[in-house]
C-alpha positions in Angstrom: 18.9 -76.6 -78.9 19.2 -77.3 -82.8 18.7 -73.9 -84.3 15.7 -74.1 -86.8 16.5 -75.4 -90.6 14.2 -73.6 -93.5 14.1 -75.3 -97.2 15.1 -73.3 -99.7 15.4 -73.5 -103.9 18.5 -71.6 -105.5 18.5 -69.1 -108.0 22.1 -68.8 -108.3 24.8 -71.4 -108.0 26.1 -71.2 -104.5 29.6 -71.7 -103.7 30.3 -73.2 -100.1 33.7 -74.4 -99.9 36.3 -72.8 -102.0 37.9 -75.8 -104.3 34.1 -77.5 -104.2 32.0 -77.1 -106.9 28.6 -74.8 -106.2 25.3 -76.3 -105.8 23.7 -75.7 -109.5 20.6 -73.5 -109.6 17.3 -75.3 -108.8 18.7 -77.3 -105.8 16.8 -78.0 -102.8 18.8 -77.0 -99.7 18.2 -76.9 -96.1 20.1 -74.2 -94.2 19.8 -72.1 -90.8 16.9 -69.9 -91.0 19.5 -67.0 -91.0 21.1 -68.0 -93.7 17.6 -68.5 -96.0 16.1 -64.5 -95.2 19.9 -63.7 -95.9 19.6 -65.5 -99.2 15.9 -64.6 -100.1 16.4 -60.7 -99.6 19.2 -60.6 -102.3 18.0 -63.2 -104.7 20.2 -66.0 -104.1 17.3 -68.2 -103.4 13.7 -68.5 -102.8 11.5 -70.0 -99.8 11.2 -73.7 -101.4 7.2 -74.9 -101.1 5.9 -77.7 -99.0 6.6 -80.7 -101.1 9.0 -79.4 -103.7 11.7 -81.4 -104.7 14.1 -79.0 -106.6 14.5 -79.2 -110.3 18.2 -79.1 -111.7 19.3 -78.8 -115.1 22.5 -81.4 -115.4 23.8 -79.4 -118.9 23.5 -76.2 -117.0 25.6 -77.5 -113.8 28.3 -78.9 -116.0 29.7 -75.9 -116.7 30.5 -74.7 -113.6 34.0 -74.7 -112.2 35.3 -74.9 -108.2 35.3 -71.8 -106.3 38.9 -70.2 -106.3 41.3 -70.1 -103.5 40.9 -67.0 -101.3 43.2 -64.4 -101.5 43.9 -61.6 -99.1 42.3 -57.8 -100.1 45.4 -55.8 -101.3 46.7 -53.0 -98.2 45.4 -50.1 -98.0 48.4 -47.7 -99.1 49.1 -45.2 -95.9 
């Protein structure tokens, strides 16, 4: 069973692959329903309404860089 895909507009660009650029704010995404109340509770992105098609701003979006390699969190000192 497919688990359930919700549309969703973003308020902030969202990086999904480190080295790929972010999807620019106002792009309409469709992601596990998880993932969207994840999103919408801190602001990342809103509930997209039935029939919206996402609105991006191409100057905006063209100043955004890849997402950085990850790196490991320092040691805890013991």
């Amino acid at each position: 069973m497919a688990e359930e895909t919700v549309s969703v507009v973003s308020l902030r660009p969202i990086y999904e692959q480190v080295g790929k650029l972010p999807h620019p704010v106002g792009s309409l995404l469709k992601v596990p329903a998880g993932r969207a109340e994840f999103w919408i509770k801190r602001g990342i992105a809103r509930a997209a309404v039935a029939g919206e098609k996402g609105a991006i701003d191409p100057l905006a979006a063209a100043s955004l860089r890849p997402a950085p390699d990850m790196k490991a969190p320092p040691a805890n000192p013991s």
